[in-house]
N, C-alpha and C positions, 0 to 999 in steps of 0.2 A: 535829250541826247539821242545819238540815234543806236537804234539796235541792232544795226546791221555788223558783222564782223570785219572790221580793219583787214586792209590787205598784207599789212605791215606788223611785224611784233612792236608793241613799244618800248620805248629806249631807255623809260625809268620805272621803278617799281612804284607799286603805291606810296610805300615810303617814302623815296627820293621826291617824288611829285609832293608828300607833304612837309620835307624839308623846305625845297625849293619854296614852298610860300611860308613856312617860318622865317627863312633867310629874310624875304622881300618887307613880312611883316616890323623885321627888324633895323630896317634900312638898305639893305645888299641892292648896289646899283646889281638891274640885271643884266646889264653885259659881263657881270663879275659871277653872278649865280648861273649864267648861262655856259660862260668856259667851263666853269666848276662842274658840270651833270655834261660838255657835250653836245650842247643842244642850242640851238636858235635863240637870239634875244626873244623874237617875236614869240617863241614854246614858250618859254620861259614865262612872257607877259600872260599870254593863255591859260596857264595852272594856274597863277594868282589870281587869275580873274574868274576861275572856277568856271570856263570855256573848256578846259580839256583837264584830265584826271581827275574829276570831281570827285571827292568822298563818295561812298554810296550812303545815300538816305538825301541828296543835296539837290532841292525842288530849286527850280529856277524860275522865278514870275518877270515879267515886263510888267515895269509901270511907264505909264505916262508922264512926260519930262514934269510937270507941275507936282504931280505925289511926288516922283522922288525927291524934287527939290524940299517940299514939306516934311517930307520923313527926314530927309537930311538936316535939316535946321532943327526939328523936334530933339534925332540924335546927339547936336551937339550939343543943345544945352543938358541932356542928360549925361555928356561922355561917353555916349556909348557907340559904338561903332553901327552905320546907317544899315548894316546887312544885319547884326545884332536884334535892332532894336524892331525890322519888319519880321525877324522870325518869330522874336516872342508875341509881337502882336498877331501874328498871322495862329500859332498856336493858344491863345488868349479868343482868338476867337471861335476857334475850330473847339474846345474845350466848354466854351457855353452855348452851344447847339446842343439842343434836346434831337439825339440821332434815334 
């Protein structure tokens, strides 16, 4: 993220910003969550994609197209959702390091 200060106040609160990806999590076309907050189809795709108003504490790693596709298929046969299932391995690992 970057820490430089926006030139612009933002147009939703933390809140609204974690509506908005409840909504999406739920189904809500986001041309329909985007009237609804105001805001751009394209914002709207951004907070769900945890591009813009990220919660704080919300690490973002790049993997290379082959992990993700691995983690992804791992994910599904556990049901569990692909961003789910690298946080806990990523804390799974960070937990058995002798620091």
């Amino acid at each position: 993220m970057n820490s430089r200060p926006h030139p612009f106040a933002a147009k939703l609160s933390p809140g609204q910003a974690e509506e908005v990806r409840r909504l999406r999590a739920n189904g809500a076309p986001l041309a329909e969550i985007a009237g609804r907050f105001g805001i751009a189809k394209s914002s709207a795709c951004r907070i769900t994609k945890l591009k813009a108003h990220a919660p704080a504490g919300t690490l973002r790693v790049a993997l290379p197209e082959f992990e993700w596709a691995l983690l992804a298929e791992l994910a599904e046969d556990g049901e569990v959702p692909a961003e789910t299932l690298a946080a806990d391995l990523l804390v799974e690992m960070l937990r058995s390091r002798a620091w």
